[in-house]
Every structure is written in structure tokens, then in C-alpha cells.
KEROZA-407847 format. One record per residue: residue number from 1; residue in one letter; x, y, z of N, C-alpha, C, O in turn. Coordinates in Angstrom, 3 decimals. Each point is the difference from the previous one (the first is absolute). Layout:
NUM, A, X, Y, Z, X, Y, Z, X, Y, Z, X, Y, Z
...
END
This chain:
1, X, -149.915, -67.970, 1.039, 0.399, 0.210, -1.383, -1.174, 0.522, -0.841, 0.223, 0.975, -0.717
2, X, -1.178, -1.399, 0.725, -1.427, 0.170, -0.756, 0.234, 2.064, 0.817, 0.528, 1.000, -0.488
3, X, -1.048, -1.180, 1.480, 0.302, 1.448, 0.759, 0.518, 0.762, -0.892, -0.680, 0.878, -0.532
4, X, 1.883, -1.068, 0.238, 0.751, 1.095, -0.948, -0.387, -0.032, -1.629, -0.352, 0.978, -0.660
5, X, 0.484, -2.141, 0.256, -0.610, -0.060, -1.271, -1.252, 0.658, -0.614, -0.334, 0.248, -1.158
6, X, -0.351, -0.020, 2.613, -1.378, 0.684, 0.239, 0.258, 1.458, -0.251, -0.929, 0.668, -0.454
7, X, 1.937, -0.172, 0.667, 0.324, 1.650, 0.328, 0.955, -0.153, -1.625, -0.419, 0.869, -0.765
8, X, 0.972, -1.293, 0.440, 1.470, 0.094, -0.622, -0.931, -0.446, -1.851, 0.620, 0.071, -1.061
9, X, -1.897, -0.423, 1.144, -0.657, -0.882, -1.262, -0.985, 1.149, -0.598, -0.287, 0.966, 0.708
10, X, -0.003, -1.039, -1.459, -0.798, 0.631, -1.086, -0.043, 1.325, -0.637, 0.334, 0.642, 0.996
11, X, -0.462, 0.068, -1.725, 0.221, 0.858, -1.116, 0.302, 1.579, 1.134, -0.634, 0.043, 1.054
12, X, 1.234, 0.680, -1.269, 0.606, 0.850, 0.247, -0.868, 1.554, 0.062, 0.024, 0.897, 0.843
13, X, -0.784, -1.046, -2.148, -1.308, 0.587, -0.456, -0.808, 0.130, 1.036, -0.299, 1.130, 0.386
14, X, -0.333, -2.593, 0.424, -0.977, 0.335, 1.129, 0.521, 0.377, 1.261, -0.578, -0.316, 1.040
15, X, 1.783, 1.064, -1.059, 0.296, 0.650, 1.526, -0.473, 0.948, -0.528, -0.056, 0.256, -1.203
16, X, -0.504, 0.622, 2.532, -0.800, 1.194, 0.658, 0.556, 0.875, 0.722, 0.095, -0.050, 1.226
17, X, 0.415, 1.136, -2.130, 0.420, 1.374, 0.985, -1.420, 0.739, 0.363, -0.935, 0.287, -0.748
18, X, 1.122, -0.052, 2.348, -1.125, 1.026, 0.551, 0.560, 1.214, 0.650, 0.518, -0.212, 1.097
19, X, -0.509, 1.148, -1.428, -0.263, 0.943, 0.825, -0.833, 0.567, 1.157, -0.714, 1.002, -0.030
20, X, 0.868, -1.563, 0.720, -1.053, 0.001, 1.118, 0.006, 1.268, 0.891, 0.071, -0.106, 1.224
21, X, -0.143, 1.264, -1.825, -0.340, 1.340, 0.713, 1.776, 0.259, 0.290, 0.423, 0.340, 1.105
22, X, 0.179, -0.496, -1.915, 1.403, 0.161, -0.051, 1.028, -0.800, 0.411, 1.224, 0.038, -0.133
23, X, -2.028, -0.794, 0.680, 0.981, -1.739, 0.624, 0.336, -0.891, -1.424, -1.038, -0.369, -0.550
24, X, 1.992, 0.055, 0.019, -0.171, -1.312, -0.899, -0.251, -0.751, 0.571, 0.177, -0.015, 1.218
25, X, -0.785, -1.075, -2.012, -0.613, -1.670, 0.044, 0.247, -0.639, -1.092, -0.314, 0.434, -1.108
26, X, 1.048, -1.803, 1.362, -0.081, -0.724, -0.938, -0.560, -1.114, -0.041, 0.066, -0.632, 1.055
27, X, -0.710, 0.052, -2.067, -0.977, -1.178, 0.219, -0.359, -0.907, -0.849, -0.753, 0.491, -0.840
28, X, 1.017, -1.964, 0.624, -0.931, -0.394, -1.338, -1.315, 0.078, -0.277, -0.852, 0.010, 0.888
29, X, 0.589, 0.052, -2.128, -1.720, 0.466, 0.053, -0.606, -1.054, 0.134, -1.209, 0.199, 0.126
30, X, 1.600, -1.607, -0.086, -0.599, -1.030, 0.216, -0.476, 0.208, 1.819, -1.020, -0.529, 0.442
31, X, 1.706, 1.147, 0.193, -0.442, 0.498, 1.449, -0.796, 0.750, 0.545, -0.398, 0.091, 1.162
32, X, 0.090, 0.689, -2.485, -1.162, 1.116, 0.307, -0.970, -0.833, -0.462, -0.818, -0.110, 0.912
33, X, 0.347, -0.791, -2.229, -0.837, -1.017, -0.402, -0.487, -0.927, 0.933, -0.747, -0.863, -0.460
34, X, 1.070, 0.826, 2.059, -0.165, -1.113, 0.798, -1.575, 0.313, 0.211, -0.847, -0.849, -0.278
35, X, 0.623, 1.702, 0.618, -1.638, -0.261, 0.658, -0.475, 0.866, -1.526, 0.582, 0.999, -0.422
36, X, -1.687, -1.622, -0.193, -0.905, 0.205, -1.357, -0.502, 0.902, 0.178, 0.005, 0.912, -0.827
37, X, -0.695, -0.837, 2.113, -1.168, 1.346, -0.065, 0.737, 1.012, 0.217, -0.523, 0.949, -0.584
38, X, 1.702, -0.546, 1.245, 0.536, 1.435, 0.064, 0.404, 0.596, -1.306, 0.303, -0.429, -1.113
39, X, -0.466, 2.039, 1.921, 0.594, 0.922, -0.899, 1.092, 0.119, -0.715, 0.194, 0.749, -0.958
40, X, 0.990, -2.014, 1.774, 1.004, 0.274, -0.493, -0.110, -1.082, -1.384, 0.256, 0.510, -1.091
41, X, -0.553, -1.680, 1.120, -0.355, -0.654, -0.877, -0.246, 0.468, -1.115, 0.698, -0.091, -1.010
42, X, -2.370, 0.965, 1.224, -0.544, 0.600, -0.941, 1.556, 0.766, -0.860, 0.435, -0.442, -1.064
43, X, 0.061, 1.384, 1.665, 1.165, 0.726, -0.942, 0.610, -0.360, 0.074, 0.856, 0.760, 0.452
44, X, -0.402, -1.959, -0.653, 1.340, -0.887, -0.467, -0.063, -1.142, -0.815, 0.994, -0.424, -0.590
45, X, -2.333, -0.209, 0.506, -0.415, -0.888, -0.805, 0.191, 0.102, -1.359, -0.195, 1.135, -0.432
46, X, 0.576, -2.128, -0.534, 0.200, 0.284, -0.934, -0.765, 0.537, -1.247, 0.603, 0.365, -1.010
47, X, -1.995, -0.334, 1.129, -0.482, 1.399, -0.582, 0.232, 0.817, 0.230, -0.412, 0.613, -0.985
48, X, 0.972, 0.342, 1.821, 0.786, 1.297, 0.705, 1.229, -0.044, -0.489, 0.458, 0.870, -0.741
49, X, 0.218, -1.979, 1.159, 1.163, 0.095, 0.383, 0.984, 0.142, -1.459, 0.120, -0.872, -0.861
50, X, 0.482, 2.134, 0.873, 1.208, 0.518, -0.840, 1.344, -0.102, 1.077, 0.140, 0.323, 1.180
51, X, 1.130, -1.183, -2.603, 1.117, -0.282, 1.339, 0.718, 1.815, 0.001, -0.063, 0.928, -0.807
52, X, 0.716, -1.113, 2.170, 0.603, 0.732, 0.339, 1.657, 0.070, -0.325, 0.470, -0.976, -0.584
53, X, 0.211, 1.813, 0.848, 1.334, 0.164, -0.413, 0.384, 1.475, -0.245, -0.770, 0.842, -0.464
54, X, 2.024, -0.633, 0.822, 0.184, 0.967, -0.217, 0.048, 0.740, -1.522, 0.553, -0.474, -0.992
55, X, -1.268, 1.748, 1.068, -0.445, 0.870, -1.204, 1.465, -0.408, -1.461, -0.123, -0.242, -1.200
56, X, 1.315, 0.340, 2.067, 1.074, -0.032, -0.854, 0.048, -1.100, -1.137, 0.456, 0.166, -1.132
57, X, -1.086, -1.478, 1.718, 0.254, -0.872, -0.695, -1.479, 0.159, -0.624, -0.105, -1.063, -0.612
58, X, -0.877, 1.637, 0.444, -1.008, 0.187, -1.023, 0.790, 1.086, -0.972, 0.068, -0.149, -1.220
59, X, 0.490, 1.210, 1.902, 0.475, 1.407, -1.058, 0.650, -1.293, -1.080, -0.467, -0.268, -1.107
60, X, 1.372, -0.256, 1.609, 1.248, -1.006, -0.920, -0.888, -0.880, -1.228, 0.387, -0.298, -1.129
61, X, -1.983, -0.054, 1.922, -0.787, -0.653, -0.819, -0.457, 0.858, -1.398, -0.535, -0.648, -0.899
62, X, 0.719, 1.912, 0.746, -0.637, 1.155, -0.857, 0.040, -0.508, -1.193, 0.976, -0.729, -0.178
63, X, -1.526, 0.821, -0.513, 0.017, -0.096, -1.469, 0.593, 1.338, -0.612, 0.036, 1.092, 0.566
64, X, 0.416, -1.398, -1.821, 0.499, 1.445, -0.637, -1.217, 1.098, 0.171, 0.150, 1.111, 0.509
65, X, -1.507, -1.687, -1.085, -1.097, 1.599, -0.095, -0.374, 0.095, 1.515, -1.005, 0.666, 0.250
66, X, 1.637, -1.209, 0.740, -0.546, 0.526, 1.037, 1.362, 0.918, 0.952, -0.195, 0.731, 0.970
67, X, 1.685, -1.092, -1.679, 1.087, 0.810, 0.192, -0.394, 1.274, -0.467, 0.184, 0.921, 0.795
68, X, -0.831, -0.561, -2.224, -0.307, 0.863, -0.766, -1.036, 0.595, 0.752, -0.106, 1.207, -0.218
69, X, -0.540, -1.587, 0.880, -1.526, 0.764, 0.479, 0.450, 0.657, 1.563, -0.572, 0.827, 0.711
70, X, 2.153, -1.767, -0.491, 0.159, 0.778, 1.559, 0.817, 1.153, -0.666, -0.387, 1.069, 0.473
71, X, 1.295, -0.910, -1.323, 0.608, 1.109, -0.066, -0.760, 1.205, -0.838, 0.321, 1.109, -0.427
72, X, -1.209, -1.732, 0.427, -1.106, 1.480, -1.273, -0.297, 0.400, 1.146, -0.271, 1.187, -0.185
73, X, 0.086, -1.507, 1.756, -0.468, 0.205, 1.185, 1.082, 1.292, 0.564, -0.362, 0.967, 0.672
74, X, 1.358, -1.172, -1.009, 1.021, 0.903, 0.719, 0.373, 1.666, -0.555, 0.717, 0.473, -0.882
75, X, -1.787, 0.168, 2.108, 0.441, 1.314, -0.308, 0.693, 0.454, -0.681, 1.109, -0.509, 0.163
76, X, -1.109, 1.449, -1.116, 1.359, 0.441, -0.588, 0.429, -0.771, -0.992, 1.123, 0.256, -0.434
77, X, -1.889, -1.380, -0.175, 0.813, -0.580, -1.372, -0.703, -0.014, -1.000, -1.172, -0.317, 0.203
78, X, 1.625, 0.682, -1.815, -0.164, -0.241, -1.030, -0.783, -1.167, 0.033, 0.254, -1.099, 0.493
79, X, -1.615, 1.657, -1.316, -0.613, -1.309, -0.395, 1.024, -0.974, -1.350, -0.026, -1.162, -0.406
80, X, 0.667, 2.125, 0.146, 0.819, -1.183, -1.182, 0.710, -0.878, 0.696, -0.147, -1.183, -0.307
81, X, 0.986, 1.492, 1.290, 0.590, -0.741, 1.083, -0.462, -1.653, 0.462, 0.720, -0.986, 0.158
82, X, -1.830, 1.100, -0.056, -0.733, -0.978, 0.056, -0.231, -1.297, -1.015, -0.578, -1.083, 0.090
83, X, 1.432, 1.864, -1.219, -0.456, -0.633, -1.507, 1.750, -1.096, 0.247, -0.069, -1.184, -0.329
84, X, 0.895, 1.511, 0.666, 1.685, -0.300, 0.308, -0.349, -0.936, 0.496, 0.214, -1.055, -0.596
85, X, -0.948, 1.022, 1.983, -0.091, -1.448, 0.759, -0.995, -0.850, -0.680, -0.019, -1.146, 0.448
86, X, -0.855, 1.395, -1.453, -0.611, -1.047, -0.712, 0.990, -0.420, -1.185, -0.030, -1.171, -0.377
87, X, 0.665, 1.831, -0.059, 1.048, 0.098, -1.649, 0.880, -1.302, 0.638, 0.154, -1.078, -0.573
88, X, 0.359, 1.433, 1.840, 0.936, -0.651, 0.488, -0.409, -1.689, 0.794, 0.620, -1.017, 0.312
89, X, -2.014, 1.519, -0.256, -0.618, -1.790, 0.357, 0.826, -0.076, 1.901, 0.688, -0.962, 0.345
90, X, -0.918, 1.896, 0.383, 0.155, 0.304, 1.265, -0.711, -0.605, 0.684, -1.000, 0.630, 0.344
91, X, 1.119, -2.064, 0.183, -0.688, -0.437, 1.229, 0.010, 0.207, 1.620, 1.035, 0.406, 0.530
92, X, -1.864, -0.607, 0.029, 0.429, 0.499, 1.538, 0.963, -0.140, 0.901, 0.290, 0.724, 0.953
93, X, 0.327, -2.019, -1.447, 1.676, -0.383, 0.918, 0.973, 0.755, -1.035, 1.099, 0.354, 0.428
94, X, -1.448, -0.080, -1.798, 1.712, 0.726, -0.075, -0.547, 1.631, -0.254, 0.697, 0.849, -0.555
95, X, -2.326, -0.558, 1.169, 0.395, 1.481, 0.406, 0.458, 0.014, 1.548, 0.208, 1.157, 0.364
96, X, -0.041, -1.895, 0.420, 0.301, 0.031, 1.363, 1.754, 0.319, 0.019, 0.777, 0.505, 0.810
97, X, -0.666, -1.111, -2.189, 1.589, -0.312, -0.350, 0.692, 1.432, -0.127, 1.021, 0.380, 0.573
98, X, -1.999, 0.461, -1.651, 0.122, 1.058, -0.502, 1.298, 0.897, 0.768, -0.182, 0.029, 1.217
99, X, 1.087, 0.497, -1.530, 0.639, 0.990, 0.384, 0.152, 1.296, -0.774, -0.660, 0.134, -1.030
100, X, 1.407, 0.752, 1.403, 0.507, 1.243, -1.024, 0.538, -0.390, -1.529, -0.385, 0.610, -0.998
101, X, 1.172, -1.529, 0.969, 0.863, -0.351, -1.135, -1.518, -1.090, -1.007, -0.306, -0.071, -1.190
102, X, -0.148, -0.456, 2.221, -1.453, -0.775, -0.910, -0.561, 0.553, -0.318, -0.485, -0.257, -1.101
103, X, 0.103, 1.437, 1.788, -1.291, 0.978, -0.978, 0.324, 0.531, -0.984, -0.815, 0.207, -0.899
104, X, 2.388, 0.233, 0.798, 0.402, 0.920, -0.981, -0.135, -1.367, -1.609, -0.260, 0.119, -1.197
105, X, 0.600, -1.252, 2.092, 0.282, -1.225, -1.329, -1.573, -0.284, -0.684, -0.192, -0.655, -1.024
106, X, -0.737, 1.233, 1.754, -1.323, -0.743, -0.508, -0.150, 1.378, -0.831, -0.975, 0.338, -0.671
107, X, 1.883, 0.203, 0.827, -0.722, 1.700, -0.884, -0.051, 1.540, 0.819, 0.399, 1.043, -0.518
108, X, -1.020, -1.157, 2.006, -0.152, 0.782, 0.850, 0.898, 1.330, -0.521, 1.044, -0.537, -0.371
109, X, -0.938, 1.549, 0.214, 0.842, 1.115, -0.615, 0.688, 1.342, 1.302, 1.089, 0.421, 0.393
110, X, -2.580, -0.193, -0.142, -0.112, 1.402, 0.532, 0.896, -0.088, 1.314, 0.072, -1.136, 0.469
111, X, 0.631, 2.147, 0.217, 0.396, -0.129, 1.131, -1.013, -0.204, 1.160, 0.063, -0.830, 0.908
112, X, -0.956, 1.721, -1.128, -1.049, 0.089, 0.988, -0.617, -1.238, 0.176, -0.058, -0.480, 1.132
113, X, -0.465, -0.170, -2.206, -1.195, -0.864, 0.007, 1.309, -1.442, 0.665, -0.163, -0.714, 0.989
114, X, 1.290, 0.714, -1.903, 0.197, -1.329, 0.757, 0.634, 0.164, 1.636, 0.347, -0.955, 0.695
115, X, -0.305, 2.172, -0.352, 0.175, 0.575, 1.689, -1.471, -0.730, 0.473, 0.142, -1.011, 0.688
116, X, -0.825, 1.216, -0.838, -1.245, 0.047, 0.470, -0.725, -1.536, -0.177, -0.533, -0.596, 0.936
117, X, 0.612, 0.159, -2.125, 0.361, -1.818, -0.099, 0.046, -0.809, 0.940, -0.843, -0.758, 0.481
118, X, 2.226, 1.036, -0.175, 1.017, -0.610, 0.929, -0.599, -0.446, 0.951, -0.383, -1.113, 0.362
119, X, 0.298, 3.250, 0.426, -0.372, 0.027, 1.007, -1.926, -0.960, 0.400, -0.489, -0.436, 1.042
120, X, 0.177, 0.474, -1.934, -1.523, -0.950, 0.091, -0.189, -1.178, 0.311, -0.976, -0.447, 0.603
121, X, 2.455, -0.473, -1.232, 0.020, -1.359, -0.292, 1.126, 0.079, 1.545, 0.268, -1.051, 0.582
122, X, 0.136, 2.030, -0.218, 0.843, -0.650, 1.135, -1.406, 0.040, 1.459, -0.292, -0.727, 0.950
123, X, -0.158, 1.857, -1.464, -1.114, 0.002, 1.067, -0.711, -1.293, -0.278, -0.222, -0.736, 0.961
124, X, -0.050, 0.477, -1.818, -0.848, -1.231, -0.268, 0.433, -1.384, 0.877, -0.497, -0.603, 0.950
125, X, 1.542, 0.458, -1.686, 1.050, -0.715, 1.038, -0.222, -0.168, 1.688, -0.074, -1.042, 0.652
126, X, -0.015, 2.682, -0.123, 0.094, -0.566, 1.301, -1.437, 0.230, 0.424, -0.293, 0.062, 1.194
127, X, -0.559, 0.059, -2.110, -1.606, 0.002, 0.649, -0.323, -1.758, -0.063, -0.656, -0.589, 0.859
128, X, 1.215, 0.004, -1.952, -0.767, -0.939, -0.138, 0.918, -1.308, 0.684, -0.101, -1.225, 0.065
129, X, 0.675, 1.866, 0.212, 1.238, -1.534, 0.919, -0.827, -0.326, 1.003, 0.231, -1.076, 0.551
130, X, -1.321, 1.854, -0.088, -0.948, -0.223, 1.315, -0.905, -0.931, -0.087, -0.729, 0.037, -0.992
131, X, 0.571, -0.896, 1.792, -0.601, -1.556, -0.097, -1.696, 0.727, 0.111, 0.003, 0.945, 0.788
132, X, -1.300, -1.199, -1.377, -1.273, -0.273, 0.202, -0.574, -0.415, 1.230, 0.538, -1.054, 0.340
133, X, -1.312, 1.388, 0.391, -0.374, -0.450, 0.953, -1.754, 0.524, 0.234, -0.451, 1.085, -0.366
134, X, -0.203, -2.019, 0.960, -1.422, 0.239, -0.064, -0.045, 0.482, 1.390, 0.605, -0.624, 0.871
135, X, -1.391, 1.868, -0.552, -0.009, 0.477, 0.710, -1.333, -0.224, 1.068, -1.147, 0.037, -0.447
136, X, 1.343, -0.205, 1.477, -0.740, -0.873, 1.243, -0.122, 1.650, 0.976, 1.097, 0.441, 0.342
137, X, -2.217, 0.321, 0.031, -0.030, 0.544, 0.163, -0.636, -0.266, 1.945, -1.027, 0.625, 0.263
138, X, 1.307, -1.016, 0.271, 0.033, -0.629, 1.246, 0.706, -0.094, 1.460, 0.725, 0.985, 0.141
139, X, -0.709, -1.415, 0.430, 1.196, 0.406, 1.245, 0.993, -1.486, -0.201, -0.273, -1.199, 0.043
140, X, 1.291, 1.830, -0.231, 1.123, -1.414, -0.174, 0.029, -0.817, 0.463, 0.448, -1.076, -0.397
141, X, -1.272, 1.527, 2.123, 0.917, -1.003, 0.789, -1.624, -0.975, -0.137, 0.243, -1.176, -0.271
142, X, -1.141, 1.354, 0.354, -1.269, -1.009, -0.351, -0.276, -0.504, -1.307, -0.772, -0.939, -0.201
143, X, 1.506, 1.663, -0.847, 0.193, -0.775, -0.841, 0.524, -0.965, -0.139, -0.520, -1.011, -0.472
144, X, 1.948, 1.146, 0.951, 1.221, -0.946, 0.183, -0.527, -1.333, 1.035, 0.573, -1.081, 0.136
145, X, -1.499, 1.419, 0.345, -0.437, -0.839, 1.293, -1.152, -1.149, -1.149, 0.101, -1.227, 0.034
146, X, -0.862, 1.789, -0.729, -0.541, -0.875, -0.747, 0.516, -0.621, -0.986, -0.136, -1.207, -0.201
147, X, 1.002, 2.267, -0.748, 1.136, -0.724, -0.584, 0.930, -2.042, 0.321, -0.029, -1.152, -0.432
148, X, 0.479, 1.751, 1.138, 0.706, -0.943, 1.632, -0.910, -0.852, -0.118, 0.382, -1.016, -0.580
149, X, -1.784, 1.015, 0.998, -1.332, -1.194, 0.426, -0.039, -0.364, -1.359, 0.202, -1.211, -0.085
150, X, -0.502, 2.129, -1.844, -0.531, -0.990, -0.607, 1.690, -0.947, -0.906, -0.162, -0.915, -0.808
151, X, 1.750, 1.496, 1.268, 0.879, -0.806, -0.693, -0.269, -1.256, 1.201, -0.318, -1.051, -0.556
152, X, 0.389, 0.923, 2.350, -0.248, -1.224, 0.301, -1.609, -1.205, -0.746, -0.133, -1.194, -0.269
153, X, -0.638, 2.278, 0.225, -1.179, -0.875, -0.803, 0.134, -0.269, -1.323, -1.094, -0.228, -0.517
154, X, 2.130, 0.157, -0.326, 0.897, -0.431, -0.950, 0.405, -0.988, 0.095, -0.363, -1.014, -0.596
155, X, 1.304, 1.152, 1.470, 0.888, -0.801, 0.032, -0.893, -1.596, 0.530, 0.272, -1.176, -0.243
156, X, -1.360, 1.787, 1.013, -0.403, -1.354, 0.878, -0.994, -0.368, -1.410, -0.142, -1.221, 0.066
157, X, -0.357, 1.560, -0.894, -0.661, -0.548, -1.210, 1.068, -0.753, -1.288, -0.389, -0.679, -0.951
158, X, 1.711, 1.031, 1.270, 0.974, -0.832, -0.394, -0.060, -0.716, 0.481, 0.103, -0.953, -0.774
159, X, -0.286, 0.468, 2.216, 0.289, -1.349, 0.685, 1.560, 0.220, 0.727, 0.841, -0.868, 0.233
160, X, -0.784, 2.128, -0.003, 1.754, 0.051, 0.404, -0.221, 0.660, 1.219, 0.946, 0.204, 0.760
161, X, -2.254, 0.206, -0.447, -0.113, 0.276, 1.327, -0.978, -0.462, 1.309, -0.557, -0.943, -0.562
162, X, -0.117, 0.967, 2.124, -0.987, 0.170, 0.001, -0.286, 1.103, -0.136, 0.630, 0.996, -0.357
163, X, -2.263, -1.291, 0.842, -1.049, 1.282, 0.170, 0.957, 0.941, 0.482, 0.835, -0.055, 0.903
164, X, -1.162, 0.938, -1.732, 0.612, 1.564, 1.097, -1.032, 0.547, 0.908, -1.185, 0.161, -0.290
165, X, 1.755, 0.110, 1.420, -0.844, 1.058, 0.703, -0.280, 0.777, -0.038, 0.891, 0.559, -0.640
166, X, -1.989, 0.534, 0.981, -0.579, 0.969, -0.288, 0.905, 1.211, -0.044, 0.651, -0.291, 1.004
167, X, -0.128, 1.416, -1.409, 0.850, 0.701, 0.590, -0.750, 1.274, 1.367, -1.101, 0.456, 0.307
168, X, 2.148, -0.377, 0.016, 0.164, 0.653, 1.566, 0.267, 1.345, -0.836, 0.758, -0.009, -0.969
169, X, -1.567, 1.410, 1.491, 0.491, 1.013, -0.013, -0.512, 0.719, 1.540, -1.009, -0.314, 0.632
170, X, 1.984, 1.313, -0.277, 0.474, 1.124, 0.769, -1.529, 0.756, 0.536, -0.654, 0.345, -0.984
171, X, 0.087, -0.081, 2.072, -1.179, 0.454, 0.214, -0.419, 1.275, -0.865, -1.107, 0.345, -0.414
172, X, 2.380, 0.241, 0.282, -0.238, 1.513, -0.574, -0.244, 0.215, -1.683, -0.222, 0.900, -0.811
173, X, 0.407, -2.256, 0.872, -0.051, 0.104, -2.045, -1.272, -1.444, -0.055, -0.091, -0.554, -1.096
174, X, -0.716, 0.076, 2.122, -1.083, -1.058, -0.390, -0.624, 0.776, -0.592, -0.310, -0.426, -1.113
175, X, -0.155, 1.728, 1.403, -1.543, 0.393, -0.944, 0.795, 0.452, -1.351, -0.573, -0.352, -1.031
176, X, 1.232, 0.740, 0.935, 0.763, 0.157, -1.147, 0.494, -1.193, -1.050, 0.142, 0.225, -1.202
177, X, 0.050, -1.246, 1.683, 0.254, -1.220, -0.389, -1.549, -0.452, -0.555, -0.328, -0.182, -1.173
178, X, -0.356, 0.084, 2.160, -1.334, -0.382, -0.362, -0.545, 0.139, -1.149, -0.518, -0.847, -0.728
179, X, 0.729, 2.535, 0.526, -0.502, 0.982, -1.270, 0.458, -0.540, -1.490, -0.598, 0.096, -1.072
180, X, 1.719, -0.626, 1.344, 0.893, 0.040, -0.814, -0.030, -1.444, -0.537, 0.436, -0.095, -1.148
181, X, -0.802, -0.907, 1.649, -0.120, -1.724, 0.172, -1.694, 0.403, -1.074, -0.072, -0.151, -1.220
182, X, -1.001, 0.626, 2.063, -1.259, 0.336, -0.669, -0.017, 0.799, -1.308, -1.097, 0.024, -0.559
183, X, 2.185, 0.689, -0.086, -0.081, 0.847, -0.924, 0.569, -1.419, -1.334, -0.373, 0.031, -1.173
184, X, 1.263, -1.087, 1.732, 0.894, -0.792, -0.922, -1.053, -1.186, 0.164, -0.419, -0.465, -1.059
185, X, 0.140, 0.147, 1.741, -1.154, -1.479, 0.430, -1.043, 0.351, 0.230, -0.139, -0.152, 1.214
186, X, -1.121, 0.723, -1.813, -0.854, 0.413, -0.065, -1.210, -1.328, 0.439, 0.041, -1.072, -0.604
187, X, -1.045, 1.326, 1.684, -1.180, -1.158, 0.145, 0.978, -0.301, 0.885, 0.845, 0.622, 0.644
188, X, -1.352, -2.276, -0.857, 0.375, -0.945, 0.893, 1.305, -0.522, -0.054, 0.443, -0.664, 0.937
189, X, 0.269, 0.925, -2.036, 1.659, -0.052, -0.316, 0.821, 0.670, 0.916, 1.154, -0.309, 0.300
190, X, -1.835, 1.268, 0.137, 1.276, 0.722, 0.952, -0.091, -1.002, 1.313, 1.067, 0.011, 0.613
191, X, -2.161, -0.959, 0.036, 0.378, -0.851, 0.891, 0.848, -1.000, -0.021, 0.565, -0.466, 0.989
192, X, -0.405, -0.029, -2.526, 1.955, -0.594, 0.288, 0.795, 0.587, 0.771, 0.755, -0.550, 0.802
193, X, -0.925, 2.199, -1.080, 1.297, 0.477, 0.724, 0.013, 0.678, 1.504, 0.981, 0.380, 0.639
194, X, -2.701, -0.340, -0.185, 0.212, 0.886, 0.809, -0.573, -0.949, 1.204, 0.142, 0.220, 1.203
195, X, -1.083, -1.747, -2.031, -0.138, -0.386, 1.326, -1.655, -0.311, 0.047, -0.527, -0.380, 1.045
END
């Protein structure tokens, strides 16, 4: 029970999307925090550490002068244009809202400009529905392999596991693994993992 409570407990904020050379990873950052001296620590610690989430739900966070500062951004529009979404007190969830019939209601006039509107805020839409992810520039599968070693050394500093064992990799990816263990555990830290 503790086991799950372990996975299923704390803020939502400290999960960790990685991109790991095009592999996703997901992770709490309390897992990358396990060993102090690594690299990964270092950029995830909370002097570093900014939460993650997808862009959409920051756009939604916008303030009106920063709705105003993305559309003064868009090719092709009237700087007065810009003046509508401040007049109108336009925050970032109800420009997401925005349609044809809304722009025309906040003022929007021109055929062209509210064509072109639209089309920005729909693009917007599907650029920013895309979740954040910190990008791990590495070989997946030795990442994933240390990954794997520091959520069991988690879990066993909860008390919900033992010691984990060292992980096992494939002859053809040890020096590669190696590289990669020494680049994140720098000194004598990388002998947690390698031994």
C-alpha cells in the first residue's frame, strides 16, 4: 500500500518529461534528486528547477498585455488591432476561446485581418497543446538503464525497497553507457552506478 501511495502522492508539478534523443521519459524529479552530486540533480534542483507543463496551459496563464504583445507579433496586423485586445481586457484562456464571431465582437473589422486572427490563434492552439519536455541528449537505451537504477534507489530510500542492483547493460552499449553514467555522475559518484 505505502508502494502505491509512493507513485500515486505528491504534486503533479514535480513529474519530469524527458526527451531522451527522441524517446519520452517520464519521471518524478524527486528521482533525479537521488544522488546530490550528479548532473542531474544539479538541473533539477530547486534553484534550477522551473515546473514543467504543457506551453498551453501557460498561453491560458497570459495576462491581457502579454495577449497584446503576442498579437502586435503577428505578421500582417494593425498596430491598432492590438489596442481591441487591451480595450477588451483579453486574457489568455478567452483568447484561446476566440473565434470568427469573437473577434468581430471585440471590434476586429477588416476581412483580412480577422482571416488571419483566426488563423494564428487556431495555429496557436495546436502548437501549444504540446506538452514541454527537457531534452536529454543521450542514447535512450543507457539512459533509461540509469533512469531504472536511480527510480529503484528511490524507492529503497523510501524504505519500500531493497538495495537495488547495479544495472546490467548489453556488451555493445558498456562503453557507451559508461560515457554517459561519467557525463551525469561526475568523480566518484558515477561508482554508485557503475561499480
Amino acid at each position: 500500500e505505502r508502494f502505491i501511495e509512493s507513485f500515486a502522492s505528491g504534486c503533479t508539478s514535480d513529474i519530469v518529461m524527458l526527451n531522451v534523443s527522441g524517446t519520452m521519459m517520464v519521471t518524478k524529479r524527486a528521482t533525479l534528486l537521488v544522488v546530490e552530486e550528479s548532473m542531474l540533480a544539479q538541473q533539477f534542483d530547486d534553484s534550477k528547477w522551473t515546473e514543467q507543463g504543457s506551453s498551453k496551459s501557460q498561453v491560458k496563464q497570459w495576462t491581457t498585455e502579454e495577449v497584446v504583445e503576442w498579437v502586435s507579433t503577428v505578421e500582417g496586423i494593425q498596430d491598432d488591432v492590438s489596442n481591441l485586445f487591451m480595450e477588451n481586457k483579453i486574457n489568455g484562456s478567452e483568447l484561446l476561446a476566440l473565434d470568427k464571431d469573437g473577434l468581430q465582437m471585440i471590434g476586429v473589422k477588416r476581412v483580412g485581418t480577422l482571416c488571419l486572427l483566426f488563423d494564428e490563434i487556431k495555429s496557436l492552439k495546436e502548437t501549444v497543446g504540446q506538452d514541454v519536455a527537457t531534452l536529454i541528449e543521450h542514447s535512450p537505451y543507457c539512459f533509461g538503464k540509469i533512469l531504472d537504477y536511480l527510480r529503484l534507489k528511490h524507492l529503497n530510500a523510501l524504505d519500500l525497497t531493497g538495495l537495488p542492483p547495479l544495472p546490467t547493460v548489453c556488451d555493445r552499449k558498456k562503453e557507451t553507457f559508461d560515457k554517459v553514467v561519467k557525463y551525469y555522475f561526475p568523480g566518484n559518484s558515477s561508482k554508485l552506478i557503475l561499480g
